[in-house]
C-alpha positions in Angstrom: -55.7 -0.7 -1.9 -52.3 -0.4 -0.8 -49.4 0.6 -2.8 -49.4 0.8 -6.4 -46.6 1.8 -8.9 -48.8 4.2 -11.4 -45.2 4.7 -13.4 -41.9 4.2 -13.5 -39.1 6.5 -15.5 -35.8 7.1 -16.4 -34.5 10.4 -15.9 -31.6 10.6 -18.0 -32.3 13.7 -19.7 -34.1 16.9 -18.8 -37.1 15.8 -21.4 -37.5 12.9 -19.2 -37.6 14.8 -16.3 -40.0 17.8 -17.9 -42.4 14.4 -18.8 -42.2 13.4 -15.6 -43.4 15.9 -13.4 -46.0 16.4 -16.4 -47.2 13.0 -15.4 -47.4 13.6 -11.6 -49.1 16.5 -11.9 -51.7 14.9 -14.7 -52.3 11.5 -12.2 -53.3 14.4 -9.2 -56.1 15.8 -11.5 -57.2 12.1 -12.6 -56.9 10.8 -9.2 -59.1 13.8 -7.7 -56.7 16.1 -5.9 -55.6 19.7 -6.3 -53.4 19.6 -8.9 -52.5 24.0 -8.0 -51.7 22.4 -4.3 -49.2 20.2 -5.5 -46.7 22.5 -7.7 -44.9 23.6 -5.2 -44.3 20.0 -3.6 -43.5 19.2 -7.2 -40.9 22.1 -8.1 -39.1 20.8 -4.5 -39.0 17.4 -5.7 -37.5 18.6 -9.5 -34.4 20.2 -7.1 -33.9 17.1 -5.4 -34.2 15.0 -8.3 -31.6 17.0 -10.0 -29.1 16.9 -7.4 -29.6 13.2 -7.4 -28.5 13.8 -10.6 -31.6 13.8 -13.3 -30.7 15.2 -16.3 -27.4 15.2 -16.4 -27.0 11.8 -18.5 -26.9 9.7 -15.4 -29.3 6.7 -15.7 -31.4 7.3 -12.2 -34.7 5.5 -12.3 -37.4 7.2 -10.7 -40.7 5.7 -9.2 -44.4 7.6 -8.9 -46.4 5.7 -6.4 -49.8 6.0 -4.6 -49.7 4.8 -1.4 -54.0 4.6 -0.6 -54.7 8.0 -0.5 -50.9 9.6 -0.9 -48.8 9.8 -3.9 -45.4 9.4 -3.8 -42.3 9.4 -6.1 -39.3 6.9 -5.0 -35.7 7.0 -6.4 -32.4 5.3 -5.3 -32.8 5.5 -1.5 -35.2 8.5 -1.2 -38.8 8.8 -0.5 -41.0 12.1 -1.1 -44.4 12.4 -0.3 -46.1 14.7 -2.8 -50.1 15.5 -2.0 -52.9 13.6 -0.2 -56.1 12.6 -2.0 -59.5 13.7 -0.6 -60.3 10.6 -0.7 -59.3 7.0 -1.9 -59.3 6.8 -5.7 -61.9 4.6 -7.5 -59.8 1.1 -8.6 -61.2 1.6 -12.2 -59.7 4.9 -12.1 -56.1 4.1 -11.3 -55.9 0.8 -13.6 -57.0 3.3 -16.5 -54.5 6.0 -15.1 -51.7 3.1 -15.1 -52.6 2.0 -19.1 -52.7 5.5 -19.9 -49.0 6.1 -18.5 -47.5 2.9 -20.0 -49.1 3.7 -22.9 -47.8 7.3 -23.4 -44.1 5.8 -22.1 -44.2 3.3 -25.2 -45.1 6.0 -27.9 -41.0 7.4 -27.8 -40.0 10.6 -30.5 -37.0 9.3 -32.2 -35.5 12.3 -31.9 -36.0 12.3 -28.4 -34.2 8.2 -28.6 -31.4 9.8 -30.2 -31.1 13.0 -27.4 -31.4 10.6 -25.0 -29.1 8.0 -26.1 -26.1 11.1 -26.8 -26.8 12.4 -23.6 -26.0 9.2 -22.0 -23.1 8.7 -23.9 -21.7 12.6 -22.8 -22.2 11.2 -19.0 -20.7 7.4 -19.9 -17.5 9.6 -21.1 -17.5 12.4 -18.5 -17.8 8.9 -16.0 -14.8 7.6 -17.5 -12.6 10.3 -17.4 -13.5 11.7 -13.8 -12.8 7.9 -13.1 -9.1 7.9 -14.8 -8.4 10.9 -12.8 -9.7 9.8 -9.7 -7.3 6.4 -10.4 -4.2 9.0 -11.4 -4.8 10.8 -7.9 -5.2 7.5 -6.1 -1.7 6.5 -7.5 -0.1 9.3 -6.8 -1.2 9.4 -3.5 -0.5 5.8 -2.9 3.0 6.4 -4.7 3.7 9.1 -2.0 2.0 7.2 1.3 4.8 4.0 0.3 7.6 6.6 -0.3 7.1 8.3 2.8 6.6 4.8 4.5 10.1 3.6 2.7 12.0 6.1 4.0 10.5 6.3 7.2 11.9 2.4 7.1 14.9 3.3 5.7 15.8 5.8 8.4 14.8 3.3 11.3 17.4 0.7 9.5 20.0 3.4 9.2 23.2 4.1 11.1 22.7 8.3 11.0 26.7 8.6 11.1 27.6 6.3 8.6 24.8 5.6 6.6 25.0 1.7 7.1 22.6 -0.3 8.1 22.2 -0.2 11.9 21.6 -3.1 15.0 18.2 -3.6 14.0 18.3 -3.9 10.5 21.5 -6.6 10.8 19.4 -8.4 13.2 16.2 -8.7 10.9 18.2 -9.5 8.2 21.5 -12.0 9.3 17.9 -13.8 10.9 16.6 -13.9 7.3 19.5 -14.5 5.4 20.6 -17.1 7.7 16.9 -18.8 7.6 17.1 -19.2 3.9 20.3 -20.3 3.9 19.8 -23.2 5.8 16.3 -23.7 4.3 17.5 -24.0 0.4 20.7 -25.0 1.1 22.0 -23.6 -2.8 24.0 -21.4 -1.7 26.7 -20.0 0.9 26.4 -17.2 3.7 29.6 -15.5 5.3 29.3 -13.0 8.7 32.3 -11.3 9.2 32.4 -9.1 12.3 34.6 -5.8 11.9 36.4 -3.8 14.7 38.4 -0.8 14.2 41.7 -1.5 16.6 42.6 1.1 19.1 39.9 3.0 18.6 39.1 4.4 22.1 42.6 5.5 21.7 42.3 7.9 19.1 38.8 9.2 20.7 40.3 9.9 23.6 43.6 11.3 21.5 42.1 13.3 18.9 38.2 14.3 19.9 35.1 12.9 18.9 35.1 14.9 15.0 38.6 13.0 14.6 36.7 9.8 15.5 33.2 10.3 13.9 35.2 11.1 10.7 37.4 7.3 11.2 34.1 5.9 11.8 32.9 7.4 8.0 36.3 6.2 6.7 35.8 2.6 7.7 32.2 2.6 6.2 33.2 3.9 3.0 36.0 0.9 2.9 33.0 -1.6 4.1 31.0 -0.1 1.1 34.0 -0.6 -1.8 33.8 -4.5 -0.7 29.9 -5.2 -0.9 28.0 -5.4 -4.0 24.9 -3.2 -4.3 21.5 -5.0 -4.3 23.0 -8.1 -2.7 25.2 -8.1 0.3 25.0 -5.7 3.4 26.9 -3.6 5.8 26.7 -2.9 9.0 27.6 -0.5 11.8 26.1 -2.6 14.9 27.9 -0.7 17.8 30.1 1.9 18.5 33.3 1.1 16.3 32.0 -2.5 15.7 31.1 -3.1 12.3 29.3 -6.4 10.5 29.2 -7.8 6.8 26.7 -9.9 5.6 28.5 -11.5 2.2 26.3 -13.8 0.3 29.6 -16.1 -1.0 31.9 -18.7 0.6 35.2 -17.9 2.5 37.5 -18.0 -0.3 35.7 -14.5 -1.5 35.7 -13.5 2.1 39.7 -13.8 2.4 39.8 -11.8 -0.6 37.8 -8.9 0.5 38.7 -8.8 4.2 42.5 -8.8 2.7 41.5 -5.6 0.6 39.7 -4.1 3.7 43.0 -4.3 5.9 45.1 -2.6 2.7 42.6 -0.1 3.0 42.7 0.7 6.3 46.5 0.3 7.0 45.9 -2.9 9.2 43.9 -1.1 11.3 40.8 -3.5 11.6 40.2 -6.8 13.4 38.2 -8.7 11.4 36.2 -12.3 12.6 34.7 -14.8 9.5 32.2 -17.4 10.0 30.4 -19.4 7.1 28.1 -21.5 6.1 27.3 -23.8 3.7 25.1 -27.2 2.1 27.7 -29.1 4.5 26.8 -27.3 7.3 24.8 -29.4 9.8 21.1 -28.2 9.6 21.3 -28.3 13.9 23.3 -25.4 13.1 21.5 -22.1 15.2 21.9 -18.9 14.5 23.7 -18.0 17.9 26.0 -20.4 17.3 26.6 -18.7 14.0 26.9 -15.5 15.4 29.3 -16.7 17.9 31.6 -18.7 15.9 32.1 -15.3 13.8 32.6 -13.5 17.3 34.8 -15.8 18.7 37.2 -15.6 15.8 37.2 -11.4 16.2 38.3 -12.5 19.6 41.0 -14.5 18.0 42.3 -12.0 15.7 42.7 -9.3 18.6 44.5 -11.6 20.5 47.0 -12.4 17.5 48.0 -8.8 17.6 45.2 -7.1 15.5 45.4 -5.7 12.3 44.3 -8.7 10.8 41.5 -11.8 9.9 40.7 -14.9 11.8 38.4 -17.5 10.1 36.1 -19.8 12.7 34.2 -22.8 11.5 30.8 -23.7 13.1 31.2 -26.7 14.5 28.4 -29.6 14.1 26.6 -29.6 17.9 25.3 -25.7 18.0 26.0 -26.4 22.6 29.8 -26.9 21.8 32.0 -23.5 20.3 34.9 -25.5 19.7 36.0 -23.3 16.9 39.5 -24.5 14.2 41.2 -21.2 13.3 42.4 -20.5 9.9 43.9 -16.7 10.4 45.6 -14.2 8.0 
């Protein structure tokens, strides 16, 4: 005979359920076995069914099956063998066990409809609400895994002294800025290159706290020069400072001007920029240099002031033309 589907049911609601196991227990008697032998498989399969969550609203479709001589009901992923037969039912008497189910299924109570179709409703709501809070608590933990990661990012980009930018982060980001630049082409970028003059002096003078603190000072002056949210400062070595200033040279003068009011003359300060007229052979070394190279300059005109280097068109040659303060 194989295996044949005597019934199928939705469980939605405890009638359901109560019907069900009615039914199983009424296709034992019909089919020939004990129907007292299989309560107790039965009430074991009610637990399990519940837990699977029968009754409760939740649309679980169950199946009663009779496998030659063993009924069984199916559901979702689970199996449960309920009795064995004393022997293998007569065909006529499971086709007239299958009409009589399928016809009792189609006869509904319409007060029964109505139960059923609340109850599913209650669960479709209590779905939807256990589903907004399990989003909330996603978000929130989401919001708090990318805040730690942020500032676990921030602190590996930041100069613990000073609060600048450190090394690494100018590196990632004068490699970026200096990409785009020469990509689009819209719009200038200057690298000016900082050093506070004398400064192993007044280590060696004063202490390390005297130093630490001149180290703050000088940050705090690179801060009053940047503007938030679009250019960048740097602390990228001991007492050597770097500026990443998305404008031309004219605004660098300006601000490196302000910089040496601010300190008393007491910063060297190299300038480098480039433009849509820069040569797109232009490499970034070369960039780097040409800023580096006019530092140099400025230290060797007596410090305390700004030297302004101009990349020249081969990135091999560091010919440099000096404009300085």
């Amino acid at each position: 005979m194989g295996v044949v589907e005597l019934l199928k049911q939705d469980l939605a609601i405890e009638p359901d359920l109560q019907n069900f196991v009615a039914f199983i227990l009424e296709a034992v008697e019909k089919l020939g076995g004990s129907a007292f032998a299989s309560v107790p498989p039965t009430l074991r399969l009610m637990q399990n069914l519940r837990k699977s969550g029968a009754a409760t609203g939740y649309p679980l479709e169950a199946s009663l099956q009779l496998h030659d001589t063993y009924l069984v009901v199916t559901w979702e992923k689970n199996r449960e063998k309920l009795t064995e037969l004393p022997e293998p039912p007569e065909q006529e008497a499971v086709d007239e066990l299958c009409r009589h189910f399928r016809d009792s299924t189609m006869t509904y109570d319409p007060e029964l409809l109505r139960q059923k179709n609340a109850e599913m409703a209650r669960h479709l709501e209590e779905t939807r609400e256990q589903a907004k809070k399990e989003m909330a608590q996603l978000k929130q933990s989401l919001e708090k895994h990318q805040n730690r990661l942020y500032e676990s990012l921030r602190q590996a980009e930041t100069d613990p002294l000073t609060g600048l930018f450190n090394r690494r982060a100018f590196d990632a980001k004068i490699k970026q800025a200096f990409r785009h630049t020469m990509r689009q082409r819209n719009a200038p970028l200057t690298l000016m290159l900082l050093d506070i003059d004398h400064f192993k002096e007044i280590n060696d003078k004063f202490g390390h706290q005297y130093g630490d603190a001149h180290l703050i000072k000088t940050a705090e002056i690179l801060r009053s020069v940047i503007r938030v949210d679009v250019d960048f400062a740097f602390r990228i070595g001991g007492d050597e400072f770097a500026i990443l200033l998305f404008a031309d040279t004219q605004l660098a003068f300006e601000k490196a001007k302000y910089m040496l009011e601010l300190s008393g003359n007491k910063l060297s300060i190299g300038i480098a920029s480039i433009s849509q007229e820069t040569d797109p052979s232009l490499l970034l070394e070369a960039f780097i240099h040409c800023a580096d190279e006019a530092l140099y300059e400025a230290k060797h005109l007596g410090r305390g002031q700004y030297a302004v280097g101009f990349p020249e068109q081969n990135a091999a040659v560091q010919g440099q033309a000096w404009l300085t303060s």
